[in-house]
N, C-alpha and C positions, 0 to 999 in steps of 0.2 A: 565649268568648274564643278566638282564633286563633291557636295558637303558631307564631314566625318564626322557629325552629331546629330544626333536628332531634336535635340529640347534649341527651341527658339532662345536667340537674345532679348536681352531686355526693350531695347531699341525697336528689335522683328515685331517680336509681341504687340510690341505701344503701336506699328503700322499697320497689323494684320487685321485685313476687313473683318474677317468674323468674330473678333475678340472683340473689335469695334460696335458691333451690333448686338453682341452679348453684351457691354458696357452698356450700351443705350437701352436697350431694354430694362435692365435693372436698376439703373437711376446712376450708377456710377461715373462719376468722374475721370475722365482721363489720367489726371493728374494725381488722384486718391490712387488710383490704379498703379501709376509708376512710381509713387512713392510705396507701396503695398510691397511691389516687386522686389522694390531698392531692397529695402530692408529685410524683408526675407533672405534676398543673395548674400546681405552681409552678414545673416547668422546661419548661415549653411554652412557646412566641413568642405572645406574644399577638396576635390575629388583626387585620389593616388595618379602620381603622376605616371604611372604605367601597368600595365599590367599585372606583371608581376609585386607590386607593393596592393597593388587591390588584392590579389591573392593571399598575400601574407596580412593584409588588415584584416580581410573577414575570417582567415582563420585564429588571428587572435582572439579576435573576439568570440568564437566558437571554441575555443581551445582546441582547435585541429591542426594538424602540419600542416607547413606552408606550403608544401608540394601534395599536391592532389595524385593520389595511386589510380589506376587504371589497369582491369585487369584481373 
């Protein structure tokens, strides 16, 4: 199977050994850690659901046309 994201789940994250041993190093909790996570995800923008809506979000916010010229 071919993954089409690159940023880990919440769940990956809380598995992956080396997140794990960066925690232990630093005196972190597990569980401080996944609740850290939680709540960050809940106050993010949730991402445009395609393409084209990313395109026309960041040029609103840029005041640019939504179509990108080339050329």
């Amino acid at each position: 199977m071919r993954k089409t994201r690159d940023d880990l789940t919440i769940s990956e994250a809380l598995r992956d050994p080396l997140i794990a041993m960066v925690l232990r190093a630093d005196g972190v909790k597990l569980e401080d850690f996944k609740q850290l996570l939680e709540t960050a995800a809940g106050k993010r923008e949730p991402r445009p659901t395609s393409v084209a809506n990313m395109i026309g979000a960041l040029a609103s916010r840029a005041n640019l046309p939504a179509m990108p010229c080339f050329g």
